[in-house]
C-alpha positions in Angstrom: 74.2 13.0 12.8 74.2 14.2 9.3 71.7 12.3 6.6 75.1 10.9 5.2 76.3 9.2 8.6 72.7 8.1 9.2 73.1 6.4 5.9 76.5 5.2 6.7 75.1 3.8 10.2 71.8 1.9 8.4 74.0 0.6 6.0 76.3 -1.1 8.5 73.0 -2.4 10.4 71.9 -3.6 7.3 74.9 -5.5 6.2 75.4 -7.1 9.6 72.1 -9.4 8.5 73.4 -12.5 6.9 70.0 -12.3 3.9 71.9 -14.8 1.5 69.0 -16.0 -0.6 68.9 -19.3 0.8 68.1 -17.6 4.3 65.5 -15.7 5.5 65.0 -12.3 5.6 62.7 -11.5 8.6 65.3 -11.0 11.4 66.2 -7.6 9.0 62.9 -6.9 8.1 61.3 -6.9 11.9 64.6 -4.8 13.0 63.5 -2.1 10.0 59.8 -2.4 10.8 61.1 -1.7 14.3 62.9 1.6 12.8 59.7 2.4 10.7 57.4 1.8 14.3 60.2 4.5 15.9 59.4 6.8 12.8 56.0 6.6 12.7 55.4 5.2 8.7 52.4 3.4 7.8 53.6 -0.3 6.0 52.4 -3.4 4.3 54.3 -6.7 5.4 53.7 -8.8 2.9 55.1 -12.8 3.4 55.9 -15.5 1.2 54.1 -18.4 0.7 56.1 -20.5 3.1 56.6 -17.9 6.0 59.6 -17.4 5.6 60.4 -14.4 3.5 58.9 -11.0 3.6 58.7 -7.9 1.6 57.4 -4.6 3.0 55.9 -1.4 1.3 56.2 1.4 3.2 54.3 5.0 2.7 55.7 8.5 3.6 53.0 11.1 2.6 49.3 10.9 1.4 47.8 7.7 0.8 46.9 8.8 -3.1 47.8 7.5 -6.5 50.6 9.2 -8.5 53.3 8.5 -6.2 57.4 7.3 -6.6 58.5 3.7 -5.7 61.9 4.0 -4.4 62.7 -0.4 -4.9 65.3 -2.4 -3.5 65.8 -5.7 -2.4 67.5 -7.2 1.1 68.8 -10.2 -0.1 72.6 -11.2 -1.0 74.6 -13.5 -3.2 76.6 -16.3 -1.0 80.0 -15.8 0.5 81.0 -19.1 0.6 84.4 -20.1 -1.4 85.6 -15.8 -1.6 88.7 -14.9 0.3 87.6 -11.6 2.5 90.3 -9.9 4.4 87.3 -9.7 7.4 84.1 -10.8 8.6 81.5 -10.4 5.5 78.4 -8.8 7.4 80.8 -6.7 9.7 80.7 -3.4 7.9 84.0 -1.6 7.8 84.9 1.8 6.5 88.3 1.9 4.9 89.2 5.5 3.6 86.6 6.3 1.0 85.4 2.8 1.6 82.4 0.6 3.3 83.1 -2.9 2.7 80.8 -5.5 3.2 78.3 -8.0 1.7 75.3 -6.2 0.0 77.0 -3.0 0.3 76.6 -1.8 -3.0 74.4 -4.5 -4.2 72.1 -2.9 -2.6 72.3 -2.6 1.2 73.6 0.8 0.6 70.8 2.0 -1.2 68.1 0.5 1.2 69.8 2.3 3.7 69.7 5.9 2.1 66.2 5.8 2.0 65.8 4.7 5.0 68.0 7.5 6.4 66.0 10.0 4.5 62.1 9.1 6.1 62.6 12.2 8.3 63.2 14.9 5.6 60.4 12.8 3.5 58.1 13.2 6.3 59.2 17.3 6.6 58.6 18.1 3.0 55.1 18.7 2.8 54.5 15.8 0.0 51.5 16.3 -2.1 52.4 12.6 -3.7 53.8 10.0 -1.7 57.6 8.3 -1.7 57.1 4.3 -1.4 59.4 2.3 -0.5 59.3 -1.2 -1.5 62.0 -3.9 0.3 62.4 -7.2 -1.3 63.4 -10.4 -0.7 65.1 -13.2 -3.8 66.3 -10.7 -6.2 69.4 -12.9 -6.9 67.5 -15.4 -7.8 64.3 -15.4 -9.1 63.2 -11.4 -8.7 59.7 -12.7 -7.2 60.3 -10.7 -3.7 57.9 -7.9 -5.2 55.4 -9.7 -7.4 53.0 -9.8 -4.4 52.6 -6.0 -3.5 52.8 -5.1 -7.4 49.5 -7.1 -7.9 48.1 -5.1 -5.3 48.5 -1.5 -6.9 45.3 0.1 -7.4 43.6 -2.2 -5.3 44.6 -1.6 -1.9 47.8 -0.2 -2.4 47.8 3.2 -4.1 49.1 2.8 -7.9 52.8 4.6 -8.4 53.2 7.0 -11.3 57.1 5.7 -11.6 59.4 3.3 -10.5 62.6 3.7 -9.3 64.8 0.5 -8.7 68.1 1.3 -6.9 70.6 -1.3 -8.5 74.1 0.1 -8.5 74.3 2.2 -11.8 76.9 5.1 -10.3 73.5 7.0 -10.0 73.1 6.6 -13.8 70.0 6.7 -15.0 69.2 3.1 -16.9 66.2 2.3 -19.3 66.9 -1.2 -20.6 68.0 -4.4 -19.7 68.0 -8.2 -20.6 65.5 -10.6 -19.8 67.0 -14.1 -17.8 65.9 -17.2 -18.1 67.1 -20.9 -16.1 66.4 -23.6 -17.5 67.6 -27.5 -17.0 67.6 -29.6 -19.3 67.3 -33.5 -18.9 68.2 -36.5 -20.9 67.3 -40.4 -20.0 69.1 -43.0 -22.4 69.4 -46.4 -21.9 72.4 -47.7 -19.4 74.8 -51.1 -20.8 78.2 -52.0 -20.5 80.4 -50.0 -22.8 81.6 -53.0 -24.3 78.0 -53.5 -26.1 77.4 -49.5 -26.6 75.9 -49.9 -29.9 73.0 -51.6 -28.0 73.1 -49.1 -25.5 71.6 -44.8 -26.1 74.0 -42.7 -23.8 72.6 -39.9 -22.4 76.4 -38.1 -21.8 76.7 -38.4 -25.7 72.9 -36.8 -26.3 73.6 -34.0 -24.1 76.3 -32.9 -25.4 74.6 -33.1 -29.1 71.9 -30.6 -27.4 75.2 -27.9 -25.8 76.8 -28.2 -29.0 73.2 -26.9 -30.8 73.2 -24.4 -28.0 76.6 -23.5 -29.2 74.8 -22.9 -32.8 72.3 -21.2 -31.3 74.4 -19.0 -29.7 76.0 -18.0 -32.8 73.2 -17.4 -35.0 71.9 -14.8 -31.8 75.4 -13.2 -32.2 75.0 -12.8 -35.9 71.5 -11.6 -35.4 73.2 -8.1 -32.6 72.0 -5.8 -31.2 70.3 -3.3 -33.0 70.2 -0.3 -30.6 74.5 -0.6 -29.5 73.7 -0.5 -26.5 74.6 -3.7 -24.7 77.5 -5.4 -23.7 78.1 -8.2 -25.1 75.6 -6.4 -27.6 73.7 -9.6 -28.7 71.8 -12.3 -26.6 73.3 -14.9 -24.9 73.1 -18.8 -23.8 75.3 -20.2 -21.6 75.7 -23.7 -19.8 77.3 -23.7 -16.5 77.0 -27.2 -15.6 76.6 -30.7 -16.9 76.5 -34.1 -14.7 75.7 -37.4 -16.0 76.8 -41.3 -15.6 77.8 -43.6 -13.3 81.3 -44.9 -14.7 83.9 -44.3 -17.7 82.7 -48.3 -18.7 79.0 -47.9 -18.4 76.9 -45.9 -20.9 75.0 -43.6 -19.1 71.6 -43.5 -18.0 71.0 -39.8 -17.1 72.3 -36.4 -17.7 71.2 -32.9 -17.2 73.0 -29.8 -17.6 71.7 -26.3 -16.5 71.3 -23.4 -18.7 70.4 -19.8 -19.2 69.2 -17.4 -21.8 70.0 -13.9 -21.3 67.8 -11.9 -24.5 67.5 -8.4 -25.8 64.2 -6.2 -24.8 62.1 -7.1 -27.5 63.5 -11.2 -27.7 61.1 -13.5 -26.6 62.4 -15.3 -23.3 60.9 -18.4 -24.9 63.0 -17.9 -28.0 65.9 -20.2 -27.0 64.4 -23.0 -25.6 61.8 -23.4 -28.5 65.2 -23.5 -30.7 66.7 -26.1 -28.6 63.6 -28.0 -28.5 63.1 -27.8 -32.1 66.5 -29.7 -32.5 65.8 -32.2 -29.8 62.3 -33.2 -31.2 64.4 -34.3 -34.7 67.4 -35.9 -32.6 64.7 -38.0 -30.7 63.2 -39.2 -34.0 66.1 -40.0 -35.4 68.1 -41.9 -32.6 65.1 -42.7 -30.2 63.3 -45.6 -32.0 65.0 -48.7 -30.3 64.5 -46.9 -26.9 61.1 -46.4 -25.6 62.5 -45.0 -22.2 64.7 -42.2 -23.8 63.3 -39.0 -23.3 65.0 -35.3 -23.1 62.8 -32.5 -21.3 63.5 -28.9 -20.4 62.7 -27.1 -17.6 62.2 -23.7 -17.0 63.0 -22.9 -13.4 62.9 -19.1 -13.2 62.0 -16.2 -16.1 63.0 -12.8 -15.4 61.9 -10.3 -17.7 63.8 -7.5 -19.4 63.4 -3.8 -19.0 62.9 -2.3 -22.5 63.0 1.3 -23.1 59.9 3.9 -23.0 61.5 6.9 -24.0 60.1 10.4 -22.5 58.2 8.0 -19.8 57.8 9.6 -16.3 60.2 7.4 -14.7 63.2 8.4 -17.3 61.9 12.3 -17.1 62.2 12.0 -13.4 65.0 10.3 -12.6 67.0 12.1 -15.4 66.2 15.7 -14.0 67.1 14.2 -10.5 70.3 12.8 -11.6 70.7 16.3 -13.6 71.6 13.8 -16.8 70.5 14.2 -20.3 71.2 10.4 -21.4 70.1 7.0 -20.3 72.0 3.9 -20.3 71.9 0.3 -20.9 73.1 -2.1 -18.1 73.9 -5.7 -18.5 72.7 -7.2 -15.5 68.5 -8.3 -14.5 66.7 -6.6 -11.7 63.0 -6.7 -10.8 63.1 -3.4 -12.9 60.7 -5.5 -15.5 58.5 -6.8 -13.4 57.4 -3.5 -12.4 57.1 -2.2 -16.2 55.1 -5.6 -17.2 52.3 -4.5 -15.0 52.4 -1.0 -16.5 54.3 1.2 -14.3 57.3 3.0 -15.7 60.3 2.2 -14.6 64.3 3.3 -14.4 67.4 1.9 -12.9 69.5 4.3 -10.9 71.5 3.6 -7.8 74.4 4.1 -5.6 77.6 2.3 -6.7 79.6 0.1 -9.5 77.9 -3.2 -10.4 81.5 -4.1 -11.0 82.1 -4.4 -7.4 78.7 -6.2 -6.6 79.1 -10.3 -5.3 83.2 -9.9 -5.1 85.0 -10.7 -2.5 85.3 -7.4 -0.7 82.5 -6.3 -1.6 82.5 -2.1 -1.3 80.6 0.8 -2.0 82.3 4.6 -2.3 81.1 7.2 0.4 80.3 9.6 -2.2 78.3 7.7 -3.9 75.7 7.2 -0.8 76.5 11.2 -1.1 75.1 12.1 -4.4 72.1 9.4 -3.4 71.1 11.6 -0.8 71.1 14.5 -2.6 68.9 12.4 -5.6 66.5 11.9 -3.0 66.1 15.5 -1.3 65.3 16.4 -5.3 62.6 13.5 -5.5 61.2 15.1 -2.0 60.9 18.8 -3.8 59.5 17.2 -7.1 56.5 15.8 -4.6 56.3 18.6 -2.6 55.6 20.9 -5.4 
């Protein structure tokens, strides 16, 4: 079997785990730590707080600082409410195509390194390939924050970091930060009828949207710099309100969820101290006859961005691997930025469109699994060397 079909044939094991964030992940991680056992590489299983979860590290080479991170996570967006023409976590290969959940997004990738631990283990590595499998990517990129704390303590510290998000094998230096936030808002319920004696909390929240709106257009007027990014400015946007109890009551509670995607270099903080700003003056001027009225924001998950270190050893790396002489911006998260907060360069570049990533029909191209392989056998000579 050639490394490609090997890739092919992980992938479709892969995929066949249903790892939808809201699940767990161990039945795919104790079938690869199985494969790892059959291979004979050293790992770290690393759990989540509540057992659940797990990430692992895995080592091919000597045990020394200065290695590669190869990253990727084994969790999936839900399938629920998409029309697939067949079974989601039943791989199939149509033409140029394998179709299936987490295919490209980023089954496919997890799978090419995995396929390649016997030519890793051949090469005669003189710094060692890590490979790092996550677990809640899509949604709060947390998977790997355990093992990162543990570089150069008892985990060897990488020189670079590699995160495999689908990029068409691009190499990518930069994207925006995420933050998820909710927002609540208590007012005081009353029959419509008497609603000047009542404070509507449906009415207040949409005061604070509308000042999101403003926001929003002042971070558009403010652009991107670089010209990089599309849309090139940072963005807020509210993807769901509920509040009330009837069309004739004034409401008592509303909340609607946000999030805040900003440039490198923004402040994740930057939109809710805006909104916050505006809600401390609508409170003091609409608040006085109601003690109970409060609005409070919550920050539920902060992702940060990957900002740009030109000539670093992950872009020097990954560029001569990719044989490319530019980087790109993508504008899509990753757990790319967690890496580079703690200090460790670190690129995007991966098999596959981001385009096709949580469709329906989900699918990564053959040849793209192709020229992964080949990125790899060129990260096993740059180690060997």
């Amino acid at each position: 079997m050639s490394r490609l079909e090997k890739a092919i044939d992980l992938t479709a094991r892969l995929v066949g785990f249903d790892t939808e964030s809201s699940l767990s992940n161990l039945p795919l991680i104790n079938a690869v730590e199985e494969y790892l056992r059959e291979q004979g590489v050293q790992y770290v299983r690393a759990p989540n707080a509540s057992g659940d979860k797990a990430s692992l590290f895995i080592t091919i080479g000597p045990n020394v600082a200065g290695g590669v991170v190869l990253s990727g996570h084994t969790d999936v967006v839900p399938v629920a409410g998409q029309e697939w023409s067949g079974d989601p976590f039943t791989l199939r290969r149509e033409g140029s195509r394998l179709i299936g959940r987490g295919a490209v997004d980023m089954k496919g990738f997890d799978a090419v390194c995995l396929a390649m631990l016997p030519e890793f283990k051949s090469a005669g590595l003189k710094r060692p390939i890590h490979i790092l499998l996550s677990y809640d990517e899509e949604t709060t990129c947390v998977g790997p924050l355990d093992l990162i704390a543990r570089f150069g303590v008892d985990l060897p510290e990488p020189a670079a970091v590699i995160v495999g998000e689908p990029t068409s094998m691009q190499v990518a230096d930069a994207h925006k930060s995420v933050v998820t936030q909710t927002t609540r808002v208590r007012g005081f319920e009353i029959h419509s009828a008497n609603l000047h004696k009542g404070l509507s909390a449906v009415h207040t929240a949409c005061r604070l949207v509308a000042e999101l709106d403003r926001i929003a257009e002042g971070l558009m007027a403010e652009g991107d710099p670089t010209g990089r990014f599309d849309p090139p400015y940072s963005s807020i946007h509210v993807g769901l309100i509920s509040g009330g109890t009837a069309r004739n009551i004034v409401a008592r509670d509303c909340q609607f969820h946000w999030e805040f995607r900003g440039l490198p270099g923004v402040a994740p903080s930057l939109a809710r101290e805006r909104l916050e700003l505006y809600a401390r003056d609508l409170a003091a001027r609409t608040f006085q006859n109601f003690p109970q009225a409060a609005i409070e924001t919550t920050t539920e998950t902060e992702v940060p961005g990957l900002a740009p270190q030109p000539g670093s050893a992950a872009e020097q790396l990954a560029l001569r691997l990719a044989r490319a002489n530019h980087t790109i911006a993508v504008p899509y998260a990753s757990e790319a930025g967690q890496f580079q907060q703690a200090g460790v360069p670190t690129v995007l570049c991966g098999p596959g469109r981001i385009d096709e990533a949580h469709q329906p029909d989900e699918y990564i191209e053959i040849d793209q699994l192709s020229h992964c392989v080949e990125f790899m056998r060129g990260l096993a000579r740059e180690l060997s060397a």
